[in-house]
MARSE-717302 format. One record per atom (N, C-alpha, C): residue in three letters; chain; z negated, y, x. Coordinates in nm, 2 decimals, always signed. Layout:
[ala; A; [Z; Y; X]]
...
END
This chain:
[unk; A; [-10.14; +11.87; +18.52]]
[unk; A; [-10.25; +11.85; +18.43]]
[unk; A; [-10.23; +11.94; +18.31]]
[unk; A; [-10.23; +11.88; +18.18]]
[unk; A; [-10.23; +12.00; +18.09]]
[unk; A; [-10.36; +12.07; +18.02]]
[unk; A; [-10.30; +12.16; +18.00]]
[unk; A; [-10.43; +12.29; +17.95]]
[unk; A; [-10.56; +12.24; +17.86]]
[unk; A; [-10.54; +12.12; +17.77]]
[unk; A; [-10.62; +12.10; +17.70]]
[unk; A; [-10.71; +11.99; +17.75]]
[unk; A; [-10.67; +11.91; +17.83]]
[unk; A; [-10.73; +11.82; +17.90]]
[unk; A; [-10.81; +11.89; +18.04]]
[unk; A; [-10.78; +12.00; +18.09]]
[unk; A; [-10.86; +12.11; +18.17]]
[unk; A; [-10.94; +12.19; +18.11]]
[unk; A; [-10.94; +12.17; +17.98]]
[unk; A; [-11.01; +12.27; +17.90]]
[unk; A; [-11.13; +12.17; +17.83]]
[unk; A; [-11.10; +12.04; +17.84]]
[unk; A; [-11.22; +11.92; +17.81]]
[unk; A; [-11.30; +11.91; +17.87]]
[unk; A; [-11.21; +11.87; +18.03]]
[unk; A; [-11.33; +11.85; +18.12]]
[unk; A; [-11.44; +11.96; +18.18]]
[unk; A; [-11.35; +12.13; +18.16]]
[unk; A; [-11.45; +12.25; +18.16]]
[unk; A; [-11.56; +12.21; +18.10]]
[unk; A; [-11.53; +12.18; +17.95]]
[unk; A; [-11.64; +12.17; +17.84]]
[unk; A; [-11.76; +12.11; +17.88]]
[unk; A; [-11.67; +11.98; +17.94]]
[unk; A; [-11.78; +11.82; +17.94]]
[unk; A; [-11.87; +11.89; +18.07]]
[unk; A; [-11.81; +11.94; +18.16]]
[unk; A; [-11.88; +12.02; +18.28]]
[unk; A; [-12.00; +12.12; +18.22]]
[unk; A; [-11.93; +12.20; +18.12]]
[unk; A; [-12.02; +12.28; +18.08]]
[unk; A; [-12.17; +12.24; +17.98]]
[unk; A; [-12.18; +12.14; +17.97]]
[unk; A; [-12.24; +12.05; +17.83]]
[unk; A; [-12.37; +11.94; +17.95]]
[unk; A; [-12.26; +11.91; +18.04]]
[unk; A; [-12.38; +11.86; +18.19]]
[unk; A; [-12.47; +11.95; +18.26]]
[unk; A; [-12.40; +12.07; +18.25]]
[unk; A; [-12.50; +12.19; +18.34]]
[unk; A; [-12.61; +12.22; +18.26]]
[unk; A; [-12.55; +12.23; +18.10]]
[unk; A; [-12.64; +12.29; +18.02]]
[unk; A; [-12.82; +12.17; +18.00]]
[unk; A; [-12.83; +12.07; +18.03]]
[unk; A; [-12.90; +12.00; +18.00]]
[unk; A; [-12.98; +11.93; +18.17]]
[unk; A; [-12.94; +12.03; +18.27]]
[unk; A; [-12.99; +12.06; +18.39]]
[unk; A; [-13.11; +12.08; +18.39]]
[unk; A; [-13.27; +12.06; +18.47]]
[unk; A; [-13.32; +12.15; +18.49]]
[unk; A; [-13.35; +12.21; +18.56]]
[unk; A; [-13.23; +12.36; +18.63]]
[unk; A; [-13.23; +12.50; +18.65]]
[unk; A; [-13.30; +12.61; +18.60]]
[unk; A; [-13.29; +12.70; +18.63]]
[unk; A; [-13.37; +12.80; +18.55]]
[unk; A; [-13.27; +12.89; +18.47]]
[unk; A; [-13.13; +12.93; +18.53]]
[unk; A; [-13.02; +13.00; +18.49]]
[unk; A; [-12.91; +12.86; +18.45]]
[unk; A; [-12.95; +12.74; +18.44]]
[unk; A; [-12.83; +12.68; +18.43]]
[unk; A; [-12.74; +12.74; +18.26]]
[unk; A; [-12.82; +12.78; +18.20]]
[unk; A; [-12.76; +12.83; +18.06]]
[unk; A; [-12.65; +12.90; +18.06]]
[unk; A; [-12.65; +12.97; +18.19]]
[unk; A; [-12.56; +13.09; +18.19]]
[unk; A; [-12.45; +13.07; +18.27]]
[unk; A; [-12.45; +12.95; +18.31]]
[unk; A; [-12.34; +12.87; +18.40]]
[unk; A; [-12.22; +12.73; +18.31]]
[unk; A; [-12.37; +12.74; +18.22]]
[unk; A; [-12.29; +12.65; +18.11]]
[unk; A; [-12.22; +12.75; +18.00]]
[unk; A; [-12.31; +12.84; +17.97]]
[unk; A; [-12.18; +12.91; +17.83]]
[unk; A; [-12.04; +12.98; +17.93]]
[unk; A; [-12.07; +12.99; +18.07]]
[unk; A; [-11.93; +13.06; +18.08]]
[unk; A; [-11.88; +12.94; +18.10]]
[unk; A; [-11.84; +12.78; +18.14]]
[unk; A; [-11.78; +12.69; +18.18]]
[unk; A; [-11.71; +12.68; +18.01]]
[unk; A; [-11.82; +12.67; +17.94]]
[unk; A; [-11.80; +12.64; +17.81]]
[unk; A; [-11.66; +12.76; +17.73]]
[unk; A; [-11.71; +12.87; +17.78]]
[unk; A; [-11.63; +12.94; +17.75]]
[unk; A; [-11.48; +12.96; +17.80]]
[unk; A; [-11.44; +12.95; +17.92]]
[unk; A; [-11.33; +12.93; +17.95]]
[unk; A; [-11.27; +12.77; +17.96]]
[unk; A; [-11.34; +12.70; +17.92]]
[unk; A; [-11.30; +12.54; +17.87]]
[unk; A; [-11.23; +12.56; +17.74]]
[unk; A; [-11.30; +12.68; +17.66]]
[unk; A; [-11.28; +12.68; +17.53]]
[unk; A; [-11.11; +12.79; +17.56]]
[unk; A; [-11.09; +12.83; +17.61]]
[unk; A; [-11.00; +12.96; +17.62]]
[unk; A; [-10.90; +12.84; +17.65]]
[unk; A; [-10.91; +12.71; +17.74]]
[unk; A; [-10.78; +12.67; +17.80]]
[unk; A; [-10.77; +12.59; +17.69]]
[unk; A; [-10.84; +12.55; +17.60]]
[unk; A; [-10.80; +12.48; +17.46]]
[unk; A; [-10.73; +12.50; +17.36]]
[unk; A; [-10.77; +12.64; +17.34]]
[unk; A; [-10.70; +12.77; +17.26]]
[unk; A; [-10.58; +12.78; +17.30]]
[unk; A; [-10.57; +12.84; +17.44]]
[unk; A; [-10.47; +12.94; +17.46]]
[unk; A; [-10.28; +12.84; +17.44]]
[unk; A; [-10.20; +12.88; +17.42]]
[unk; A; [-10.03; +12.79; +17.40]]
[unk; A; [-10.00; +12.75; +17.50]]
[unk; A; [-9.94; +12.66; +17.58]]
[unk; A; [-9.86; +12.63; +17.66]]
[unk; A; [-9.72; +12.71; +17.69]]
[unk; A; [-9.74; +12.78; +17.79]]
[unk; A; [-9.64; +12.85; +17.78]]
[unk; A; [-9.46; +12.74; +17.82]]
[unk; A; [-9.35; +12.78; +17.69]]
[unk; A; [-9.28; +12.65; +17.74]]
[unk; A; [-9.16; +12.78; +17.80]]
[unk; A; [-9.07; +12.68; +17.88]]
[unk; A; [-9.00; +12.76; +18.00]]
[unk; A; [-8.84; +12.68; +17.93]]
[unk; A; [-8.74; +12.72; +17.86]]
[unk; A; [-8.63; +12.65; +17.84]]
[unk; A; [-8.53; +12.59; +17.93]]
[unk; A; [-8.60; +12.63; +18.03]]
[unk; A; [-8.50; +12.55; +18.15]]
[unk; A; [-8.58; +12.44; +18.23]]
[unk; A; [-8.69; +12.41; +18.23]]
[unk; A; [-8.78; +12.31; +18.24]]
[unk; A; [-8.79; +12.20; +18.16]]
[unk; A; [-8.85; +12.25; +18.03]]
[unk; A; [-8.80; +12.14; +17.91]]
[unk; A; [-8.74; +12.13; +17.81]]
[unk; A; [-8.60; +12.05; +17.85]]
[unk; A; [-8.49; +12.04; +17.78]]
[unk; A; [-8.52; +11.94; +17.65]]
END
């Protein structure tokens, strides 16, 4: 699975919690949101003997 497509569905996860009604769900959604956002960001790390 790659990084940005794990990093969507965090989001989309995080964007459903947010509109829950929980009493803390806010704070379940900015961190989803926020490491959704980190796996979006961050590079792919590439390995030269993997992909030629």
């Amino acid at each position: 699975m790659d990084n940005k497509l794990l990093g969507v569905i965090i989001i989309g996860f995080g964007l459903l919690v947010l509109f829950s009604e929980q009493e803390y769900s806010w704070v379940i959604s900015a961190i989803a949101v926020g490491i959704g956002s980190g796996f979006l960001i961050r590079k792919n790390e590439k390995n030269d003997i993997d992909n030629k």
